[in-house]
MIGURO-109609 format. One record per residue (C-alpha): x, y, z; residue in three letters; chain. Coordinates in nm, 3 decimals. Layout:
ATOM | px | py | pz | r | c
ATOM | X | Y | Z | ALA | A
...
END
This chain:
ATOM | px | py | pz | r | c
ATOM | 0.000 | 0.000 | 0.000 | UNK | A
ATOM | 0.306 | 0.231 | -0.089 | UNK | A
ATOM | 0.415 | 0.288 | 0.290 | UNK | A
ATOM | 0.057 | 0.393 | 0.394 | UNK | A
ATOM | -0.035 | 0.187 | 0.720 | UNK | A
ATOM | -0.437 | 0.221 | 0.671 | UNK | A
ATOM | -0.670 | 0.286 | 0.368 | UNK | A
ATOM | -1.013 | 0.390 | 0.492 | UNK | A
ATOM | -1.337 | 0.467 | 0.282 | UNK | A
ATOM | -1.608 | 0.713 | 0.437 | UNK | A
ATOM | -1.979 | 0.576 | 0.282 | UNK | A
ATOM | -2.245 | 0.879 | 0.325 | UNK | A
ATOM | -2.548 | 0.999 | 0.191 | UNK | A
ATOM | -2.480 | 1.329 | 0.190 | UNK | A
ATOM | -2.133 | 1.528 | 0.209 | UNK | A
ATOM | -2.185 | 1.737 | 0.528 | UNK | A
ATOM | -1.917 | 1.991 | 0.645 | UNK | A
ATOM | -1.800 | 1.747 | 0.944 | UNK | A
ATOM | -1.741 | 1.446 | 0.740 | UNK | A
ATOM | -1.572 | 1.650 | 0.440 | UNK | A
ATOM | -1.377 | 1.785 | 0.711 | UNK | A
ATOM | -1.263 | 1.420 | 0.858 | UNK | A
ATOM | -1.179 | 1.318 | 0.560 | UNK | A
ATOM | -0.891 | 1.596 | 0.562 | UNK | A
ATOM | -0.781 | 1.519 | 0.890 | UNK | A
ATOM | -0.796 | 1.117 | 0.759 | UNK | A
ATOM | -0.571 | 1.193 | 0.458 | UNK | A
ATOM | -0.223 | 1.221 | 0.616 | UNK | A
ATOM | 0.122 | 1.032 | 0.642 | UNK | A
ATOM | -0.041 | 0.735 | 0.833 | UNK | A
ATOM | -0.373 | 0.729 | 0.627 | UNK | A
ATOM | -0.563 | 0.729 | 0.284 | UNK | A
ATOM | -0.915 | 0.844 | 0.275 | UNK | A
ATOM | -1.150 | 0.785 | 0.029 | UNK | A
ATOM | -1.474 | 0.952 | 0.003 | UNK | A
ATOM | -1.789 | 0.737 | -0.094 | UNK | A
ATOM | -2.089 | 0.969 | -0.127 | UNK | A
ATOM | -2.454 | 0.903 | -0.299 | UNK | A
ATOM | -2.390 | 1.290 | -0.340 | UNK | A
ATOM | -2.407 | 1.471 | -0.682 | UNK | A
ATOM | -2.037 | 1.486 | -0.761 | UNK | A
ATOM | -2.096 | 1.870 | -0.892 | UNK | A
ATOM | -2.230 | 2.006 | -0.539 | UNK | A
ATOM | -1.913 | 1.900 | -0.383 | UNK | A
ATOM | -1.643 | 2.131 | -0.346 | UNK | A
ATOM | -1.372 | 2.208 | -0.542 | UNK | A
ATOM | -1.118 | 2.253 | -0.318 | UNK | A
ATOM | -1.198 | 1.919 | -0.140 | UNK | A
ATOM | -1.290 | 1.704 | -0.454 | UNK | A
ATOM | -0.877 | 1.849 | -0.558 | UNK | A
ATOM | -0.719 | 1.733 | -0.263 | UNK | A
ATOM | -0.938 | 1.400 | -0.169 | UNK | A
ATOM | -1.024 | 1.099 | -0.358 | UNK | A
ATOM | -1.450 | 1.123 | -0.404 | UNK | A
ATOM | -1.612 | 0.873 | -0.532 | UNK | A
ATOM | -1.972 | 0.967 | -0.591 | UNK | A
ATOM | -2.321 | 0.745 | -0.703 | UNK | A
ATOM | -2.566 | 0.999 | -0.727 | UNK | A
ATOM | -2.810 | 0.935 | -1.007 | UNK | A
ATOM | -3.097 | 0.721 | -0.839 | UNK | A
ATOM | -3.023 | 0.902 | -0.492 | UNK | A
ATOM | -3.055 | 1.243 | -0.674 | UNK | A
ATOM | -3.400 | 1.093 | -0.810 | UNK | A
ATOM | -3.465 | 1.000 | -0.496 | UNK | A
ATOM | -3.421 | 1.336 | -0.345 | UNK | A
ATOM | -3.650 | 1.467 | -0.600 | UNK | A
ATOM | -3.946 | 1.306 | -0.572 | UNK | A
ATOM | -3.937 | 1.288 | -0.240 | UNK | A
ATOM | -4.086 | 1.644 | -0.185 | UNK | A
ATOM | -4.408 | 1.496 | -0.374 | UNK | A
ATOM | -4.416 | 1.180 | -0.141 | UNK | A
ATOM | -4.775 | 1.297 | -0.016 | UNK | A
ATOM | -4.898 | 1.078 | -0.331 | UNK | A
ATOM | -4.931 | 0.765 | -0.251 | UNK | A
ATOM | -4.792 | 0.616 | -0.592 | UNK | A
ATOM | -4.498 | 0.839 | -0.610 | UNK | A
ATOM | -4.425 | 0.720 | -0.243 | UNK | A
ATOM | -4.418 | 0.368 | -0.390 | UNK | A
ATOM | -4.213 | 0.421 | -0.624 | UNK | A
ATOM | -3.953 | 0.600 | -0.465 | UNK | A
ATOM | -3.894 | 0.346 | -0.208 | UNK | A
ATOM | -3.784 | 0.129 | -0.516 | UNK | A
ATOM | -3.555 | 0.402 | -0.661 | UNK | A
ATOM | -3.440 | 0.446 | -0.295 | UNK | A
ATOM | -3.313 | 0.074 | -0.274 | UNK | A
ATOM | -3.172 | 0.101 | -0.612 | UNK | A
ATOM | -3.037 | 0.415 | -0.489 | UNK | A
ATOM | -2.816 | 0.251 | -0.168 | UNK | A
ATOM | -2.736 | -0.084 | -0.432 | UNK | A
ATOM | -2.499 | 0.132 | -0.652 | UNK | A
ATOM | -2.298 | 0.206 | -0.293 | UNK | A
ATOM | -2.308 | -0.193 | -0.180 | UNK | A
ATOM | -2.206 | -0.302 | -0.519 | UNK | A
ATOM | -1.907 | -0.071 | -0.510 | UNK | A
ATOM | -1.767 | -0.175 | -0.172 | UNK | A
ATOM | -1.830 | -0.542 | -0.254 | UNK | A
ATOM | -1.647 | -0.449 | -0.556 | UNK | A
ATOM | -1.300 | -0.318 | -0.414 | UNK | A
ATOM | -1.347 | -0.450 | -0.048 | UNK | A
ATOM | -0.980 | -0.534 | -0.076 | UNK | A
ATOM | -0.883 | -0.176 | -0.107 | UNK | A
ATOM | -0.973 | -0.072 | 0.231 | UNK | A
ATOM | -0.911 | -0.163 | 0.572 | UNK | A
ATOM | -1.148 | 0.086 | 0.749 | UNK | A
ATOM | -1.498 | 0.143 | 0.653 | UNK | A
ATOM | -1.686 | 0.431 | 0.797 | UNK | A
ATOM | -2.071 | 0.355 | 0.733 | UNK | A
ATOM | -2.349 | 0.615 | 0.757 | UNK | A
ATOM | -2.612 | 0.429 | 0.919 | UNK | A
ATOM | -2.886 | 0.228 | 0.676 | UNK | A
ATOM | -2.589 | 0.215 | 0.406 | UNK | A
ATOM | -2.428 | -0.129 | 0.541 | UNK | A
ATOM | -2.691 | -0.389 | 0.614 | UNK | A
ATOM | -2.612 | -0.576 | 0.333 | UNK | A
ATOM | -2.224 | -0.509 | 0.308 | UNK | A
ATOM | -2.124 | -0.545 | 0.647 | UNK | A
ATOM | -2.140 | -0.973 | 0.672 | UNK | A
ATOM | -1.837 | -0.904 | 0.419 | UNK | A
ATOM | -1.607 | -0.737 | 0.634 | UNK | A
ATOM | -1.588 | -0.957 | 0.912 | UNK | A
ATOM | -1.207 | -0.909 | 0.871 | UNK | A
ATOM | -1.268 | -0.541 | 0.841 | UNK | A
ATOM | -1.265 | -0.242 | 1.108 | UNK | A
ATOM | -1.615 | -0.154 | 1.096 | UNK | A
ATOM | -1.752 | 0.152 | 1.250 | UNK | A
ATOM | -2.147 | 0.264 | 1.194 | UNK | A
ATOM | -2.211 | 0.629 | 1.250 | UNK | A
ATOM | -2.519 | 0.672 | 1.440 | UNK | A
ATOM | -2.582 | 1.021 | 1.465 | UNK | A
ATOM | -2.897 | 1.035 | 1.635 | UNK | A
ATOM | -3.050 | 0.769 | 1.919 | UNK | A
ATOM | -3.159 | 0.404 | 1.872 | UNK | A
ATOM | -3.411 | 0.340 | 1.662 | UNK | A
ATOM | -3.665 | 0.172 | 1.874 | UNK | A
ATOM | -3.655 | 0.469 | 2.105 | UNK | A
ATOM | -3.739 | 0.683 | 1.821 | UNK | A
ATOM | -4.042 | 0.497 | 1.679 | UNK | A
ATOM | -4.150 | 0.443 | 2.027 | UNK | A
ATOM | -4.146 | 0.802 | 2.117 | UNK | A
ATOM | -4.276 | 0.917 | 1.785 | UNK | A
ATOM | -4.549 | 0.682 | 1.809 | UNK | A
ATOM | -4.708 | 0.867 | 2.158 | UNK | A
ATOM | -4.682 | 1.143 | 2.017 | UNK | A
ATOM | -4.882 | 1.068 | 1.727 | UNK | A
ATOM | -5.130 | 0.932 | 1.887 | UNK | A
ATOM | -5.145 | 1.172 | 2.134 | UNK | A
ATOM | -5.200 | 1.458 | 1.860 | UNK | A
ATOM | -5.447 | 1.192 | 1.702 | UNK | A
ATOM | -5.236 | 1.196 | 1.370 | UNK | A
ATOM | -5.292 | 0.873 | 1.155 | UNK | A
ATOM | -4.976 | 0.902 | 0.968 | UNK | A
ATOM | -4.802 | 0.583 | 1.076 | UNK | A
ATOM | -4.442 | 0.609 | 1.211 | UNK | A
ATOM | -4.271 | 0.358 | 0.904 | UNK | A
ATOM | -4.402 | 0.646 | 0.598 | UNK | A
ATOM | -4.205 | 0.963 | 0.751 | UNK | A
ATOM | -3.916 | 1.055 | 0.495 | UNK | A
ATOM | -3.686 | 1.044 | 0.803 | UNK | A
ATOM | -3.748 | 0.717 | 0.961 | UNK | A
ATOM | -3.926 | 0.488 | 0.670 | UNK | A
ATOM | -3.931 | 0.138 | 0.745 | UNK | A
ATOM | -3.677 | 0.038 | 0.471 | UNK | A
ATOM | -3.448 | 0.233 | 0.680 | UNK | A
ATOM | -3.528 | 0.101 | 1.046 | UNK | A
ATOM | -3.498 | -0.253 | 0.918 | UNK | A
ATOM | -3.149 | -0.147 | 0.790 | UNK | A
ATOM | -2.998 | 0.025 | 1.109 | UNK | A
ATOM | -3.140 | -0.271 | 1.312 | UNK | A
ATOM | -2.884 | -0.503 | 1.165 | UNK | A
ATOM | -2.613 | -0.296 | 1.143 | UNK | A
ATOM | -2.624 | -0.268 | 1.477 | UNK | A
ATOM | -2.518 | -0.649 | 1.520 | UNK | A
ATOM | -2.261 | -0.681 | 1.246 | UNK | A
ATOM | -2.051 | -0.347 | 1.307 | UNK | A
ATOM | -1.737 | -0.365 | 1.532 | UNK | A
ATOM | -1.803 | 0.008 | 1.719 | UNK | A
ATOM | -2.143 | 0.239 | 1.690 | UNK | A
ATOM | -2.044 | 0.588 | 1.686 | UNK | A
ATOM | -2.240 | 0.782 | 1.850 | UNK | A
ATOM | -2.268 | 1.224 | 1.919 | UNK | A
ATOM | -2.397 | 1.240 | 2.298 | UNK | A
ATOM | -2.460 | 1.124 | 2.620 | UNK | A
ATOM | -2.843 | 1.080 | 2.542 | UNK | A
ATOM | -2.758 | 0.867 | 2.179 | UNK | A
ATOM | -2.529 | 0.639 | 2.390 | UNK | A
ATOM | -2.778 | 0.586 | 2.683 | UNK | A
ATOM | -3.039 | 0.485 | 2.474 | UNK | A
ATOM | -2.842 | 0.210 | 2.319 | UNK | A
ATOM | -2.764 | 0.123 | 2.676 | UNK | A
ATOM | -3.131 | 0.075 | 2.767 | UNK | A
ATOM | -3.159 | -0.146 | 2.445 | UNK | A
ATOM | -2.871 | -0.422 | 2.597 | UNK | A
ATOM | -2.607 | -0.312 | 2.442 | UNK | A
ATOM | -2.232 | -0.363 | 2.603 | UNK | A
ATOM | -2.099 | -0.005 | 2.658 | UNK | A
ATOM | -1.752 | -0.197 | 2.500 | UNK | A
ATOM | -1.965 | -0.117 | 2.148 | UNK | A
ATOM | -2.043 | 0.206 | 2.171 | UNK | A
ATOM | -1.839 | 0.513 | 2.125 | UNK | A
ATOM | -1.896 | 0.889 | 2.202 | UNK | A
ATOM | -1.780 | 1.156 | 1.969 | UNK | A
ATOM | -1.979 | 1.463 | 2.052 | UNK | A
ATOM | -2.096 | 1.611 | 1.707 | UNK | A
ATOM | -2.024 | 1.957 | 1.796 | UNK | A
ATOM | -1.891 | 2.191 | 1.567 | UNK | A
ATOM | -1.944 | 2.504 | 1.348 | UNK | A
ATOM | -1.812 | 2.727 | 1.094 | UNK | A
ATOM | -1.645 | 2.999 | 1.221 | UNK | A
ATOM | -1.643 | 3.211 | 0.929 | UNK | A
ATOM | -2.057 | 3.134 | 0.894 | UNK | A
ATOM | -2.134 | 3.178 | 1.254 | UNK | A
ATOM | -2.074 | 3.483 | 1.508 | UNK | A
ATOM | -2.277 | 3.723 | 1.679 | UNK | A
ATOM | -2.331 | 3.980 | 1.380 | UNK | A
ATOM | -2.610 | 4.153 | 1.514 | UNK | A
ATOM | -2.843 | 4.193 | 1.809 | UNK | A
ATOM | -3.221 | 4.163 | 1.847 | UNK | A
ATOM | -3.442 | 4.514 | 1.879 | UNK | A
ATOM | -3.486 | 4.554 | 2.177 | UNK | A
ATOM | -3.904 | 4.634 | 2.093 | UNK | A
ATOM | -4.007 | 4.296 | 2.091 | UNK | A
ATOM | -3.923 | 3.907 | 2.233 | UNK | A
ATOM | -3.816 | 3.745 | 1.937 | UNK | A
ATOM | -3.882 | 3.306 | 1.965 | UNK | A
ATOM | -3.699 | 3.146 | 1.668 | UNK | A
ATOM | -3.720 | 2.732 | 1.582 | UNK | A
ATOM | -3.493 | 2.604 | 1.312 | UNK | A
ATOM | -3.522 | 2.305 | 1.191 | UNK | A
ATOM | -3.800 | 2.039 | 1.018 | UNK | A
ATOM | -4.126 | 2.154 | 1.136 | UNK | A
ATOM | -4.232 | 1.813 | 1.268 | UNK | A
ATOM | -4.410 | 1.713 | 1.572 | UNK | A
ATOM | -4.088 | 1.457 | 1.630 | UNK | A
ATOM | -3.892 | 1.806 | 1.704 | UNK | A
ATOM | -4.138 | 1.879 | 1.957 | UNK | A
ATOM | -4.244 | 2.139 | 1.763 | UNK | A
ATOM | -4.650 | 2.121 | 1.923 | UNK | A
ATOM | -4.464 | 2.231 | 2.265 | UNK | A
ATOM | -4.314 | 2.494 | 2.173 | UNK | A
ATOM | -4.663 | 2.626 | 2.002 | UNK | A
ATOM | -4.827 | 2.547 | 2.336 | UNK | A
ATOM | -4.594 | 2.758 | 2.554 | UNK | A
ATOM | -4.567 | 3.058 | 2.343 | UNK | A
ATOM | -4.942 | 3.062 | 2.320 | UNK | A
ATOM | -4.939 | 3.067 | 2.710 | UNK | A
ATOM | -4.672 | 3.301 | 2.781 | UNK | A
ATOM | -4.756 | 3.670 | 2.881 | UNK | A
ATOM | -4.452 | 3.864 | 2.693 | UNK | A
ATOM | -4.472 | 4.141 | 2.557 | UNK | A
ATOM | -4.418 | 4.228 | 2.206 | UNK | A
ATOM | -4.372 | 3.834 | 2.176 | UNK | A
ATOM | -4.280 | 3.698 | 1.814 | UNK | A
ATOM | -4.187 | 3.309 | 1.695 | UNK | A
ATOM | -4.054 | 3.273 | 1.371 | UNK | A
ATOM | -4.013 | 2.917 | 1.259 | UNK | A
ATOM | -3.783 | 2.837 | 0.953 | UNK | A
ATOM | -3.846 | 2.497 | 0.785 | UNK | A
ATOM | -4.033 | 2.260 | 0.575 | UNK | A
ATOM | -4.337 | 2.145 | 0.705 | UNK | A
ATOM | -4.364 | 1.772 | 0.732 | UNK | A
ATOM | -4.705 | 1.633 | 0.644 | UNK | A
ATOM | -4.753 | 1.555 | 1.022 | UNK | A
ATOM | -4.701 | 1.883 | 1.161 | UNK | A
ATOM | -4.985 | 1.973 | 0.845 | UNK | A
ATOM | -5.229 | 1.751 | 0.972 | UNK | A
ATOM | -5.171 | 1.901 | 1.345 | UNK | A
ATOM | -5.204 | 2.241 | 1.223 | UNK | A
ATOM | -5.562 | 2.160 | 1.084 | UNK | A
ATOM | -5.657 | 2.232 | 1.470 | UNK | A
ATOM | -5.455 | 2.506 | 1.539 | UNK | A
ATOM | -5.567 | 2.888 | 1.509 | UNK | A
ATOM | -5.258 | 3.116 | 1.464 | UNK | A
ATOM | -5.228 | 3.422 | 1.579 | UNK | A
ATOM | -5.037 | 3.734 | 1.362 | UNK | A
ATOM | -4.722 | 3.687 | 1.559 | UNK | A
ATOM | -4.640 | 3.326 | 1.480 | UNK | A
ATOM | -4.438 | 3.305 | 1.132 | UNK | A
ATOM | -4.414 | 2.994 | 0.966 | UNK | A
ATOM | -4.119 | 3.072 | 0.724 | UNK | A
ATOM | -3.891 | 2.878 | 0.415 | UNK | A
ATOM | -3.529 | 2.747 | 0.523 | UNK | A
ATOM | -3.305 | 3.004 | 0.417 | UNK | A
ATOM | -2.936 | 2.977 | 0.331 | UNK | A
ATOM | -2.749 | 2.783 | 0.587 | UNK | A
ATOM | -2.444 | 3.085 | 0.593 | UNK | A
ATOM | -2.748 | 3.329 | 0.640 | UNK | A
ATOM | -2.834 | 3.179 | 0.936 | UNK | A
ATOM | -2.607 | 3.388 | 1.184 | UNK | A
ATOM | -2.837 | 3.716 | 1.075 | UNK | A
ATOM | -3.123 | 3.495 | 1.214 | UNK | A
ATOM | -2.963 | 3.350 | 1.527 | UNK | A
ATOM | -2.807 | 3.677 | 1.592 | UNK | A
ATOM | -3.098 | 3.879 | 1.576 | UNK | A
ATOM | -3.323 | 3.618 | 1.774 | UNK | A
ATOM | -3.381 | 3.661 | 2.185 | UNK | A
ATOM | -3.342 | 3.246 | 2.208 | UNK | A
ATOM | -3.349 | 2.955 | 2.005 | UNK | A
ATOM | -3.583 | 2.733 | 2.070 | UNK | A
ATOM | -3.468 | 2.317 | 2.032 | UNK | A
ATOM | -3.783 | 2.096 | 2.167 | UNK | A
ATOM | -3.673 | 1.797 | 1.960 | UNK | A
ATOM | -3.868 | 1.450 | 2.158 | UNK | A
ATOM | -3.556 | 1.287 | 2.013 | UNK | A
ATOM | -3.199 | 1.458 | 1.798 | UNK | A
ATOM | -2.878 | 1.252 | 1.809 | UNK | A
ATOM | -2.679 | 1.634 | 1.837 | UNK | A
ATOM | -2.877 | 1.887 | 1.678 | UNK | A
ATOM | -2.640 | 2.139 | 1.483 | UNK | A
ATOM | -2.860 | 2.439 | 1.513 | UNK | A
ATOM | -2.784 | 2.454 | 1.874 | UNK | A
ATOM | -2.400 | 2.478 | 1.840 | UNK | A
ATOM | -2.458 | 2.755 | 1.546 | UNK | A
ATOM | -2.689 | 2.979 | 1.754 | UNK | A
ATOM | -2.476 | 2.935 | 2.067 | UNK | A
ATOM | -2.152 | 3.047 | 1.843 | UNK | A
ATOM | -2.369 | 3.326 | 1.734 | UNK | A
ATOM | -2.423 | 3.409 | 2.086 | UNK | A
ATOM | -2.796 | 3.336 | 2.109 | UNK | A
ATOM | -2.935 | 3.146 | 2.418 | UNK | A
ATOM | -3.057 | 2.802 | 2.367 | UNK | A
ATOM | -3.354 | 2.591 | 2.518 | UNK | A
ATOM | -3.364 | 2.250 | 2.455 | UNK | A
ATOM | -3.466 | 1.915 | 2.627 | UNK | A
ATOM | -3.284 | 1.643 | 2.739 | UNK | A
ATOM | -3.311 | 1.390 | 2.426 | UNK | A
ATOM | -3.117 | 1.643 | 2.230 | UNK | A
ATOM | -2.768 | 1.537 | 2.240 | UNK | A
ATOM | -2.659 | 1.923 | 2.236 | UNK | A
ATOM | -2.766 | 1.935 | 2.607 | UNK | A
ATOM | -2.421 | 1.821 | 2.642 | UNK | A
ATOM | -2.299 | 2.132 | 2.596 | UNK | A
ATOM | -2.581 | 2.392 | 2.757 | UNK | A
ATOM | -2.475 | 2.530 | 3.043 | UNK | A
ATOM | -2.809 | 2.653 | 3.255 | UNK | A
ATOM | -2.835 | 3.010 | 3.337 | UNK | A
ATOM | -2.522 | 3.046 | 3.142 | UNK | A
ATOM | -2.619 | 2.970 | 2.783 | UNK | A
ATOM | -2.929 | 2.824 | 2.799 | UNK | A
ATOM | -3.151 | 2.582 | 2.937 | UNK | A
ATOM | -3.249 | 2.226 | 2.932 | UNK | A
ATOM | -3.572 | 2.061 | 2.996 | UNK | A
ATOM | -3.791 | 1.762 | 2.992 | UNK | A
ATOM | -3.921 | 1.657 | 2.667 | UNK | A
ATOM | -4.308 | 1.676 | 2.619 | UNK | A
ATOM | -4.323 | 2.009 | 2.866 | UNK | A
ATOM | -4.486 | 2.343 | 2.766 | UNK | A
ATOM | -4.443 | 2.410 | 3.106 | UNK | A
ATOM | -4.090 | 2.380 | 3.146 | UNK | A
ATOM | -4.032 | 2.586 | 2.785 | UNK | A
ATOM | -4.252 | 2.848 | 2.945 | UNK | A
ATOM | -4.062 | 2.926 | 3.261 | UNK | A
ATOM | -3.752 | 2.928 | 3.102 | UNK | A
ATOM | -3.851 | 3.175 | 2.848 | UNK | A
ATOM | -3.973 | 3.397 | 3.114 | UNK | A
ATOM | -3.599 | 3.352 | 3.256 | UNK | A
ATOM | -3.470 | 3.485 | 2.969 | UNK | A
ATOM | -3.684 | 3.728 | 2.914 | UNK | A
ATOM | -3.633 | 3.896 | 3.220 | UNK | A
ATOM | -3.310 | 3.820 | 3.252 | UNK | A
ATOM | -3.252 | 3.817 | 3.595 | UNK | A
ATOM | -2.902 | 3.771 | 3.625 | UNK | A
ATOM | -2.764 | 3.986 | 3.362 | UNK | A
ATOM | -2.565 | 3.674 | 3.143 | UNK | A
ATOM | -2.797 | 3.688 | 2.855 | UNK | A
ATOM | -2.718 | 4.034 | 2.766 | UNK | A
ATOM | -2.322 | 4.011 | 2.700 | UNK | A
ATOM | -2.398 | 3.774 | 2.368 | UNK | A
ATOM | -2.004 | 3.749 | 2.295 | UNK | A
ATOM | -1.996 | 3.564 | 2.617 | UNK | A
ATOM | -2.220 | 3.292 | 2.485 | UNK | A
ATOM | -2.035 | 3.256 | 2.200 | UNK | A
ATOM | -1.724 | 3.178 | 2.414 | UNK | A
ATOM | -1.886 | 2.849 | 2.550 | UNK | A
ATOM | -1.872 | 2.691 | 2.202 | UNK | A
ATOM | -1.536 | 2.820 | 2.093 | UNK | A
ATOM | -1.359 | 2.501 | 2.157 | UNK | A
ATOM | -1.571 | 2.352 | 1.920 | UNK | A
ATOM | -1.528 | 2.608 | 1.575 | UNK | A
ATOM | -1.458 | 2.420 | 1.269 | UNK | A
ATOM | -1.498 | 2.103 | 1.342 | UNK | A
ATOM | -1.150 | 2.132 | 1.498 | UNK | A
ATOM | -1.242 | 1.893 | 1.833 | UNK | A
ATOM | -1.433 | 1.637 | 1.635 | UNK | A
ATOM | -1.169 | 1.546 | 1.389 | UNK | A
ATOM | -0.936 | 1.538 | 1.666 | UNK | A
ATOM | -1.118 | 1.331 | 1.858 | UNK | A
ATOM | -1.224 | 1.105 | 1.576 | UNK | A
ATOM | -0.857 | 1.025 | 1.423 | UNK | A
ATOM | -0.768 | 0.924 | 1.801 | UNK | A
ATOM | -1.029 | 0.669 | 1.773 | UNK | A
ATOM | -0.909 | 0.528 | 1.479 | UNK | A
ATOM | -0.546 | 0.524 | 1.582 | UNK | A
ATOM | -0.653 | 0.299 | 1.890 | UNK | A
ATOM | -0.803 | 0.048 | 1.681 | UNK | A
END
């Protein structure tokens, strides 16, 4: 292998900022990284794509990606389930292909089901960025029925039954489960699983030239923002249910997202008032303008592996409330730079935001200061760090 100890391939979906930024740390004097993506080769950068080997099956995924925005037909849903297994077969038949070119494989997980029984002589590590499935389906479940929506769990984009029978057997074949917080690994935990398998690599980071306090919020109203799929998964109904309780004044929540075709069925019952926005995602580099301009971010996810808008706002030097089954708790200090509560608890939303609104202790109001909790993890610097030590102790 011309001197180089370890060849490693990276197998993703997408080609997110932390993994393209792994695979730079990964490419050194004791390693060769590959890149495996069901990306569209063209969206990738340039800079990267020079320096790094990519490797890119994109056609059915980029299909797949298309029509899923029209999934609310039942045919189309049909048929992209089909174009979605196609889809992940173009990965599998290029690993099985030049297995004997690697001796790493980092596997997104619901992309190794099939490949993993052929790298039992393999290091295999699945990265599990959010919590076990079962937990998810379980929790998503209550709280579907609860809001009486008939949607079953199995036909969200997110968590489609192809996929949950995928991650379920990765989890027995791979040597180590990656996963980005304390509340990822403890769920895994409460599903048997020896702590020996299981890995923590919190999946904290941000772009430091995207994300900084650039502005500050007028000071004539209480500005509420939510980023992030407008699902009832992301606890979204909560957050709804607190703002419409809390006595602010001036009070505003903006909500940037695409509505999932649960939250649009729980809507159907909901009368909004003028000052609750439901808005488009905008650019992710324009979100600092958003963060920065907000009073608090608010993260009521029932379930999030990490949740990245949480770092981003923090960097930007916005408060953060979130719950305990989002992994970014890790990092929220309370009365410091946020707040963390129980999931499923307008209540608990509620008194915090009345916290921050009045601000009793003065640390919401020097912004630059919140900023400074996260600076350890700008640019991804920690993770990749953290994740090449890992692989060295293999």
């Amino acid at each position: 292998m011309n001197n180089i100890k370890k060849s490693i391939v990276q197998i993703y979906v997408g080609a997110l900022s932390y993994s393209i930024k792994l695979n730079n740390a990964l490419n050194n004097d004791r390693y060769k990284s590959d890149y495996l993506t069901m990306y569209p080769l063209f969206k990738i950068d340039k800079k990267f794509k020079k320096k790094n080997t990519v490797i890119s099956k994109s056609f059915f995924s980029t299909i797949f990606f298309f029509l899923y925005k029209f999934e609310r037909f039942h045919l189309i849903k049909k048929l992209n389930s089909f174009i979605q297994k196609i889809a992940y077969s173009r990965i599998e038949q290029f690993i099985l292909k030049f297995i004997n070119n690697y001796d790493i494989f980092i596997i997104q997980a619901t992309l190794g089901k099939k490949i993993l029984p052929f790298l039992q002589d393999k290091t295999t590590i699945l990265e599990k960025w959010s919590a076990h499935v079962t937990l998810e389906k379980n929790i998503s479940e209550k709280e579907f029925k609860k809001r009486n929506i008939k949607i079953p769990f199995g036909q969200l984009g997110s968590s489609n039954t192809f996929q949950y029978n995928q991650e379920l057997e990765e989890y027995k074949l791979v040597d180590k489960i990656l996963v980005p917080s304390k509340f990822a690994y403890q769920s895994f935990i409460d599903q048997g699983f020896n702590s020996s398998k299981l890995k923590i690599i919190e999946l904290a980071g941000f772009n430091s030239k995207n994300f900084y306090p650039a502005t500050y919020p007028n000071k004539k109203f209480f500005e509420i923002t939510y980023v992030g799929r407008i699902t009832l998964n992301k606890g979204i109904a909560y957050l709804i249910e607190s703002f419409q309780k809390i006595k602010i004044r001036n009070k505003k929540l903006k909500m940037f997202g695409i509505i999932e075709q649960d939250a649009k069925e729980y809507f159907k019952n909901i009368v909004f008032s003028d000052n609750i926005e439901l808005l488009q995602p905008i650019k992710h580099k324009d979100l600092k303008n958003v963060y920065s301009s907000s009073n608090v971010l608010v993260q009521p996810s029932l379930f999030d592996g990490w949740s990245m808008v949480v770092t981003e706002a923090l960097a930007c030097g916005c408060p953060v409330i979130t719950t305990t089954n989002v992994g970014a708790a890790d990092i929220i200090q309370n009365g410091i730079n946020g707040y963390v509560v129980p999931i499923m608890d307008s209540n608990s939303i509620t008194e915090c935001l009345y916290k921050i609104s009045k601000d009793e202790t003065k640390s919401f109001l020097n912004r630059d200061n919140i900023a400074k909790t996260v600076h350890e993890y700008k640019d991804w610097n920690k993770y990749s760090s953290n994740y090449r030590t890992l692989i060295e102790n293999f």
